[in-house]
N, C-alpha and C positions, 0 to 999 in steps of 0.2 A: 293217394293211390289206393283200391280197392278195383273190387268188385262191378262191375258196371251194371247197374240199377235202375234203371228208368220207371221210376214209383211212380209217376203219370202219363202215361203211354196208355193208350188206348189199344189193351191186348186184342189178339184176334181171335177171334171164337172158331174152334174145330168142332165136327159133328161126332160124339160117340154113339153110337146107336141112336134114343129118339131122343138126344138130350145133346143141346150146346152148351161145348166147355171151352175156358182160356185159363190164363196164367193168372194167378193170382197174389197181385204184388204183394198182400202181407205177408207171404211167405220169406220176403226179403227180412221182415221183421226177426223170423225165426230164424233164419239162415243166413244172416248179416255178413259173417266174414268169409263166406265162400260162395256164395248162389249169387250167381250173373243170368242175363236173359239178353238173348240175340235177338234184335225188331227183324233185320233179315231175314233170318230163319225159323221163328216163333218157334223158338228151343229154348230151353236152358241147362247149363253149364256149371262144373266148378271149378274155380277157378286153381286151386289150391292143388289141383286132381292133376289139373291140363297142365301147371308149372311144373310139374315134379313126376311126369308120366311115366318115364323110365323105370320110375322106382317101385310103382304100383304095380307095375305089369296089369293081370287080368282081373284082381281084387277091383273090389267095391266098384260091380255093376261094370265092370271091364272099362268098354268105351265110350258108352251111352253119355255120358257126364264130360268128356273129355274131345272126343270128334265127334258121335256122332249127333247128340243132343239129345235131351229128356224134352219128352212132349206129350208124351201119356197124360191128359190132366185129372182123369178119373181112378190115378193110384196112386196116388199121395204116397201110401205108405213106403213106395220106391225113395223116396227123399230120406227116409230114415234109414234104409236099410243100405242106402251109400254111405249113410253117416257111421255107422256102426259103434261096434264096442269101444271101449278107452282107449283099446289097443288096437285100434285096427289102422288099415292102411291110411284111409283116408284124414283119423285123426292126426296119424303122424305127421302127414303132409301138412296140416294144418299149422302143427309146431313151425316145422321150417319156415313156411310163411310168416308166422308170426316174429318170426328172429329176424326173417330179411325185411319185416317193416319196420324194427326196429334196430333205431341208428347205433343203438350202444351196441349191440352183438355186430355191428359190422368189420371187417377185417383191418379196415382202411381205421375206423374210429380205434379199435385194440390200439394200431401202429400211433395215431392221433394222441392216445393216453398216454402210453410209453413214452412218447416225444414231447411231451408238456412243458416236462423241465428245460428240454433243448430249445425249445419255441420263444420260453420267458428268456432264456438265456439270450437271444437272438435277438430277439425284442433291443434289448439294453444294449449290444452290441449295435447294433443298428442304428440306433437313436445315439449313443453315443457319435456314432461316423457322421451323422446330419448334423449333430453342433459343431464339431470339426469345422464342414464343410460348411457351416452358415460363418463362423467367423474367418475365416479365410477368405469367402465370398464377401463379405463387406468393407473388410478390411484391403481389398483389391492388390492379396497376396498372392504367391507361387504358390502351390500346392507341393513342389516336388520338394522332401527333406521337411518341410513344414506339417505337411497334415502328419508323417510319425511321431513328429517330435512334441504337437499336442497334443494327441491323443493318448501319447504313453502321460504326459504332464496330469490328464485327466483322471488315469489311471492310476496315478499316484496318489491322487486327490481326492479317491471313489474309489472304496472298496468293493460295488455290485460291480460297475467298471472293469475295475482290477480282475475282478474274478473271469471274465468272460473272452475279455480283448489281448490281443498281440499276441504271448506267449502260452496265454491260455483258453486261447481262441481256437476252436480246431481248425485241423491245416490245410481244411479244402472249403473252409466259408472263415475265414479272417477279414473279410471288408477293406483290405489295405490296398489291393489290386487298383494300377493308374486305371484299368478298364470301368473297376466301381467307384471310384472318385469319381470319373467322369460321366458316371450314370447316372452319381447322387446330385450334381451342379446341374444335371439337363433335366432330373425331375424337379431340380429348385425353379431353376428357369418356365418350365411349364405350366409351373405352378402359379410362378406369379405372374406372366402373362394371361394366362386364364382367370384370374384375380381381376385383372386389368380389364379385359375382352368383356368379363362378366358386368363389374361396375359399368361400361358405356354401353351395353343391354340393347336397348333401341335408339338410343339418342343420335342428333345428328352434330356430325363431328368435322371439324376439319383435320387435313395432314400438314405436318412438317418436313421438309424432307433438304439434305445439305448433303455434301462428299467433301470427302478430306481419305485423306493417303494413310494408311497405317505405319509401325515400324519397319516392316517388310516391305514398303512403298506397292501395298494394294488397295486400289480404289475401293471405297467402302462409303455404302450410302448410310444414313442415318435415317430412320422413321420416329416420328414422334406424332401422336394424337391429342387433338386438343377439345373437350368437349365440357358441356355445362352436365353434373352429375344429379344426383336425383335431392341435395338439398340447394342446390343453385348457382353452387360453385364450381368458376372456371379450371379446369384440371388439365393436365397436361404431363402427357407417359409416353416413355421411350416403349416402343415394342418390339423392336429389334434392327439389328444391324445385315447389310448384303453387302457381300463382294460382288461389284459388276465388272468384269473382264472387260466388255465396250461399255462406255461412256456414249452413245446415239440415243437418241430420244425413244425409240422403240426400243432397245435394250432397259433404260431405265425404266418406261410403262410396264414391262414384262415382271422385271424385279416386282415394282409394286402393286402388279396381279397377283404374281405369287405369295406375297406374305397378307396380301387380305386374304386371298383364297385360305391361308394356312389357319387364320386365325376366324373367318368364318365373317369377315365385315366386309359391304357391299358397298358400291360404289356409286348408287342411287340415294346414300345417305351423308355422302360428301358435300359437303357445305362450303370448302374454302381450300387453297393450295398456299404454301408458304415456304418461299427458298431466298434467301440471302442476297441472291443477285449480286455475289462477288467473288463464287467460285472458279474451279477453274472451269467447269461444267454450265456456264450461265445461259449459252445458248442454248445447250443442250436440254438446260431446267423451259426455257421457253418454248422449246419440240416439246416436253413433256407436259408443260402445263394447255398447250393447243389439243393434244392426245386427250386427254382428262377430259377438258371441256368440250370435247368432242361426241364424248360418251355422258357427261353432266353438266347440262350450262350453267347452271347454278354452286359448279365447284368454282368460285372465284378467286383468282389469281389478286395477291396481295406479295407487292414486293415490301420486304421487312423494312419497316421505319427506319428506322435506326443506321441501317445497314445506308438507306436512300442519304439521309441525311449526314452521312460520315462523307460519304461520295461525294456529296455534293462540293463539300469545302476545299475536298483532292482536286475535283475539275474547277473549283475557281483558284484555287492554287497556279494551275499549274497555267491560266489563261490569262492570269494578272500578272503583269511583271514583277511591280512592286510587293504585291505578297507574296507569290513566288521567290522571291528573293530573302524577303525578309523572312520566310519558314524554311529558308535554305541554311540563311545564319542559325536560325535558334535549332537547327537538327545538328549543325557546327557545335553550336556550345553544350548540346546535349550530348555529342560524342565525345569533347575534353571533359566536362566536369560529369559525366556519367549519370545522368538524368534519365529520366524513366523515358523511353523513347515513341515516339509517333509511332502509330500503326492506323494505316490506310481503312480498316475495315474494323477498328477495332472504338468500343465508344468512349467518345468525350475526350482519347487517346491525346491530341492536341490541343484542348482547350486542359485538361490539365496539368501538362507541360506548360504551358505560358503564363497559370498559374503562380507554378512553381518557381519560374522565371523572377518572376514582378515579387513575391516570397524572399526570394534568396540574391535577387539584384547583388547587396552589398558583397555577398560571399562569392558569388561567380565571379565578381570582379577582380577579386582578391584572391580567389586561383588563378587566373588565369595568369595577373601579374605574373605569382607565381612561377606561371608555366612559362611567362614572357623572358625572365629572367636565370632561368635556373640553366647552366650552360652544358648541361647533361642532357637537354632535351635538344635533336635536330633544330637546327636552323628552320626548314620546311616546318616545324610545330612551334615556334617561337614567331615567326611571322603570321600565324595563323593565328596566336593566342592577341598578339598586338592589332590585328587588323580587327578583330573582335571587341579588343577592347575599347577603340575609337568608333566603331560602329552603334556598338550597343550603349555609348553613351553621348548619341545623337538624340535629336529630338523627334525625327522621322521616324528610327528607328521604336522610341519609347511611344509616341502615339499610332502606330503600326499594332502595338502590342497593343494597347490597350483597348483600338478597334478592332481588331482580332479576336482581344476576349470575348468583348461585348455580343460579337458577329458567333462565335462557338456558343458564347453560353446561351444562345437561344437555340442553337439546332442541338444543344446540349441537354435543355431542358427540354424542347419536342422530342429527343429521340426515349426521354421517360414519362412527360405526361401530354407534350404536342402543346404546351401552351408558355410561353414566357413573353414578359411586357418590352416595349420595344424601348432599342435605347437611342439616343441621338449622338449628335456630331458633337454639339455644344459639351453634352455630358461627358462625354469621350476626353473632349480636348479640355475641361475642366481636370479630369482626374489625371491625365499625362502630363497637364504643367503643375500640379500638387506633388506629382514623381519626379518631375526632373526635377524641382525646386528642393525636395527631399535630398535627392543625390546629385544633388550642383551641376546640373546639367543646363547649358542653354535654353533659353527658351522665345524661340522668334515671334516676333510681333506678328497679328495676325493680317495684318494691313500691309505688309510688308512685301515686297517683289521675291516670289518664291526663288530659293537659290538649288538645286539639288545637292544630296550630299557629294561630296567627290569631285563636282563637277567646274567646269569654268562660269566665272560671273557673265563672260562676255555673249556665251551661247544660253543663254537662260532665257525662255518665254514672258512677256510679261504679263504675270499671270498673281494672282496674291496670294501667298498662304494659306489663305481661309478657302478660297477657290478652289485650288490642288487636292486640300484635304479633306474637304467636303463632297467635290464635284468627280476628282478624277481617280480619287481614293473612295470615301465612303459608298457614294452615289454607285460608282462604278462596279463594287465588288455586290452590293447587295441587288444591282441589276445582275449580274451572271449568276446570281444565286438562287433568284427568281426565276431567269429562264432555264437554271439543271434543275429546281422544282418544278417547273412546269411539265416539263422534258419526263421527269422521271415519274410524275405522277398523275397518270391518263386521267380522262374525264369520266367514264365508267367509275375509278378507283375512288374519285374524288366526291362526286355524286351520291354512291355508294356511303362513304365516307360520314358526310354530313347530314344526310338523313339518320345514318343509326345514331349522332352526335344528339339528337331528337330527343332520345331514351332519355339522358342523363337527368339524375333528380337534383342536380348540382341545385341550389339558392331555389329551391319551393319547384324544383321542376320549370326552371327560368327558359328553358330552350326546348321546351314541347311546341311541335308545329305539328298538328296532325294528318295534312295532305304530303307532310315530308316521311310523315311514318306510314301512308296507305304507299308514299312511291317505293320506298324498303321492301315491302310484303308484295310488289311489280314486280320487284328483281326475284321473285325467288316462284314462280309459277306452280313449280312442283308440290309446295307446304300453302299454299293460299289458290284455292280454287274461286273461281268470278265469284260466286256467293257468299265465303267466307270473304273477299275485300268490302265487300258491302256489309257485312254483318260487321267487320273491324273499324268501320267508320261509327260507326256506331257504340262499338263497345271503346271507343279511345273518347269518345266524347261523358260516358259515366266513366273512365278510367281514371281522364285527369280531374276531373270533381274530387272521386273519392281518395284519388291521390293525395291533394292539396287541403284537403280538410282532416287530413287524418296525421293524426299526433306519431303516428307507429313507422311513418315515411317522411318525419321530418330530420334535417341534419344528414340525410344518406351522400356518401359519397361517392360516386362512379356507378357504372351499369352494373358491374358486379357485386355490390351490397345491394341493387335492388333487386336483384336475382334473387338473393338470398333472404332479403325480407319479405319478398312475396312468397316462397315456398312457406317460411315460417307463419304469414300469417293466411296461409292457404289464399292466399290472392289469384297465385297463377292458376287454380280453378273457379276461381270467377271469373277471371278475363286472360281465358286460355291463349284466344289471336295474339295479344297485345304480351306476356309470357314469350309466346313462340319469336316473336319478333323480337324480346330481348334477349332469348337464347341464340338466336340468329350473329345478332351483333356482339356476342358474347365470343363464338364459334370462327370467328371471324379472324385468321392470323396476322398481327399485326408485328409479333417480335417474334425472333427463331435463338431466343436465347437458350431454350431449353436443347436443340440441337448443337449449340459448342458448345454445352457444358456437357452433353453426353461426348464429344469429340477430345475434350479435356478428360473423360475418362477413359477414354478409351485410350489415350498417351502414357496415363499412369499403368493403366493394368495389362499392356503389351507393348512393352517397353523395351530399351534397347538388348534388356538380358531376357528379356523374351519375346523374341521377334519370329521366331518359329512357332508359334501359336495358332492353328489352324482356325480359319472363320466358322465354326459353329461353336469351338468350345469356347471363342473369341466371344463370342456372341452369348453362350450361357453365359458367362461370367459376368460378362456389362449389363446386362436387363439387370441381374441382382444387384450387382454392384450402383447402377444409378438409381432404382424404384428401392432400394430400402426399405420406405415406410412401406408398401403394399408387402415384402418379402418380410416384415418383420411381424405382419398380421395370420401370417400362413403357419400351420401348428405343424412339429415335427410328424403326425401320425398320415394329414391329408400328403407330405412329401415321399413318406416311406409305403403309401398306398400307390403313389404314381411311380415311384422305385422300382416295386413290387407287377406294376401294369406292363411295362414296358417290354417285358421277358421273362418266361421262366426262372425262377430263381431255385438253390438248392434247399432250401426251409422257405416254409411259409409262416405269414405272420398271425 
């Protein structure tokens, strides 16, 4: 702030008699902190004079310097004679000015100094409440009787503390207010979702997105972001929770306009959609994933592995008789002997129960006796325990289980790495007669005219052992498994699927096909324009050379160490195409675990004893509570800045 000076202005010359005069900018040199000149008016001003005009009255040159302007250029000495003695008006004005450019004479700064000590005091106060509220927020506690009862503990423990907070706090900024609690949890929250928003920068990302019912039985969607970060690693962040009142496909779109809109991410950068497909919501997630891809062909819908493959074994359950039956018994013995129980949607949920089954054989038997005999238990649970007993120490029964396992532990291991070796019938029925011969159990020839269990000899097919158990057992359960794989997993998905399979640097980069990786970089039109697929045919052919030659990509396992070794050895700026197509299949969701584990948090932290928890401060609390590690990178001073942003406060920091 000053004087307005324009030292290169090309003055305008007025005529005095037979002589052209203008203004002449060194005067600015002499007169630095009051002499201004108006290009307008080809005047000049003081500045000092015009601020403080009141005070001057008619002194020094009245109003010439003040409205109406110096322009005389042929009397200089008028500039002196405004200036005047020590004491004249003009200097005094000048004082003033001087005081009001400087910060320290201001009235606001006096009150500023005075308040020094109050401000430090504040400070510590304050920063104390944010650790409060950072372990409460982690620890996915109640605030209410909790945040007094550490803060005074802190107080005891810290005398700067002690001096400032609770009792010694003055009585109209104490920080104890449920209003300031819940200010300090929604700038934690802001905090570290801006954390979050910030790290995925420009990248392209895919969503996660699941519904499940709160304490208070409200639908509440879960969003999760999945993207490859800037050293090459897949990442994956809850960003917040919605209550949707409807459950329709355009109410769910709308939710998730809204929280991009809030947090600033576009939907031109969507890469991929990822829902469970076993909500109660599932046709409604397929309105929404047609919605999406309406607006992004390239956001592709990916039904969760895991989730596909748990299904699958429910719909061949419940369309086989025989296993149907026999997962009917072992849900029987898991309800007597109190075994960890099936769950429909839940993984491996069945294949480790029959585990545990084949584990503890000798011991289930021997409760159960138990239970057979003990004359305290109903009748109705004594004939349950006996019918069990002679069942499960059949031979149909034991080799049921054991092709059972065999059939779980491969969708067991696909539903964690999508690959396990197949097993046979021979194998099968090798290990169920090594079990029953263990636990003296029958064991039929396999040549033999199949008898069923329970049944009469005289209505029996003739059909052989080896037949039945092969044919209308093994054959037949791994045909309907086939067709709800089929069923569950489109040709798009599948297509998709095997080409990014391409990437993988498994055994020297064994499954590089590179017309399977230019049809990858098809699917996706928006990131691969015609001349970059032609420039990527090109650059995969020196990619996989210097892939296969180089010591620094040998041993890597899956797409996501080579992510990260090409960032590290700045690869992905050499073969940016060939990069992008692995951040592609990177981006690409194929598990939605990270959503029921945010759903599992959200059971603990709104719970039955707080179920009155309304959905935003529901929502501060779960971002912190699930992102941690980003919430633990965030320094108390950036939370009490956004504290401090959000509203006026009574001190400032």
């Amino acid at each position: 702030m000053g004087p307005c000076q324009p030292r290169f202005h090309n003055f305008c010359k007025s005529k005095f008699g037979q002589q052209q005069r203008r203004f002449n900018p060194t005067w600015f040199n002499k007169y630095e902190n009051w002499l201004e000149y108006s290009i307008s008016k080809n005047a000049a001003y003081c500045l000092c004079c015009y601020l403080f005009r009141p005070e001057i009255g008619e002194q020094a040159s009245g109003e010439i310097f003040t409205k109406n302007g110096f322009s005389n250029w042929k009397k200089l000495e008028r500039l002196e004679e405004h200036v005047g003695s020590p004491n004249s008006a003009h200097n005094k004005v000048v004082g003033y000015c001087e005081d009001l450019m400087k910060q320290e004479q201001h009235v606001q700064t006096f009150f500023n100094k005075h308040s020094y000590q109050d401000r430090k005091y504040y400070r510590i106060r304050l920063f104390a409440s944010i650790d409060v509220v950072r372990l409460l927020l982690e620890q996915g506690l109640a605030f209410r009787g909790n945040y007094l009862r550490i803060l005074r503990f802190l107080a005891d423990h810290n005398e700067d503390i002690k001096k400032v907070t609770v009792k010694n706090a003055p009585g109209n900024n104490m920080l104890i207010a449920p209003s300031i609690q819940k200010d300090i949890v929604r700038a934690c929250s802001i905090e570290t979702t801006n954390a979050i928003i910030r790290d995925v920068g420009d990248a392209l990302f895919s969503v996660l997105i699941d519904e499940s019912r709160d304490a208070s039985m409200k639908e509440q969607m879960a969003v999760v972001l999945q993207y490859v970060d800037k050293n090459g690693s897949v990442i994956e962040c809850f960003i917040g929770l919605k209550h949707v009142t409807s459950t329709t496909a355009i109410s769910l779109k709308e939710a998730l306009d809204q929280l991009f809109s809030k947090h600033g991410l576009s939907i031109s950068r969507l890469r991929g959609q990822g829902y469970d497909g076993a909500s109660n919501m599932q046709g409604e997630f397929n309105g929404l994933r047609t919605l999406i891809m309406n607006e992004n062909e390239c956001a592709y819908y990916i039904h969760c592995f895991a989730h596909q493959l748990q299904l699958v074994i429910v719909a061949v359950a419940k369309k086989h008789d025989q296993v149907n039956s026999f997962l009917n018994v072992a849900a029987n013995v898991v309800n007597v002997i109190t075994l960890k129980r099936f769950g429909d949607t839940r993984w491996g949920s069945h294949y480790g129960t029959l585990l545990r089954i084949i584990s503890l054989f000798p011991h289930i038997i021997s409760v159960l006796e138990i239970v057979a005999k003990d004359k305290s238990n109903s009748s109705e649970q004594r004939f349950q325990a006996n019918y069990l007993i002679e069942f499960m120490q059949s031979f149909d029964f034991v080799l049921s289980l054991y092709l059972m396992r065999d059939i779980l532990a491969l969708s067991n291991k696909l539903s964690q790495a999508l690959q396990r070796k197949d097993q046979d019938i021979l194998n099968a029925i090798k290990l169920a007669s090594s079990f029953c011969l263990k636990h003296d159990i029958d064991v039929p020839n396999m040549n033999d005219i199949f008898l069923p269990w329970g049944r009469s000899r005289r209505k029996a097919r003739k059909i052989s052992n080896m037949h039945y158990f092969q044919v209308e057992l093994f054959f037949a359960v791994l045909d309907l498994q086939l067709q709800e794989l089929n069923n569950r997993f489109n040709e798009v998905n599948m297509e998709l699927l095997l080409c990014l399979a391409c990437l993988c640097p498994n055994d020297a980069f064994a499954a590089f096909d590179k017309d399977k990786l230019v049809r990858l970089a098809q699917f996706y039109p928006k990131d691969f324009s015609p001349i970059e697929l032609m420039a990527l045919k090109t650059q995969l052919q020196i990619y996989i050379m210097d892939m296969r030659s180089s010591t620094e990509f040998a041993g890597l396992k899956g797409i996501s160490d080579l992510a990260k070794r090409m960032v590290e050895t700045k690869k992905d700026k050499v073969y940016p195409l060939v990069y992008l197509s692995v951040t592609l299949a990177l981006v690409l969701p194929v598990f939605t675990a990270t959503v029921e584990r945010t759903f599992s948090a959200m059971k603990f932290v709104k719970n039955e004893l707080r179920n009155r928890m309304g959905d935003e401060w529901m929502n501060d609390n779960l971002i912190v509570y699930v992102e941690k590690d980003v919430f633990n990178s965030i320094d108390n001073e950036s939370i009490a800045q956004c504290f401090h942003n959000m509203k006026s406060r009574r001190e400032q920091l």
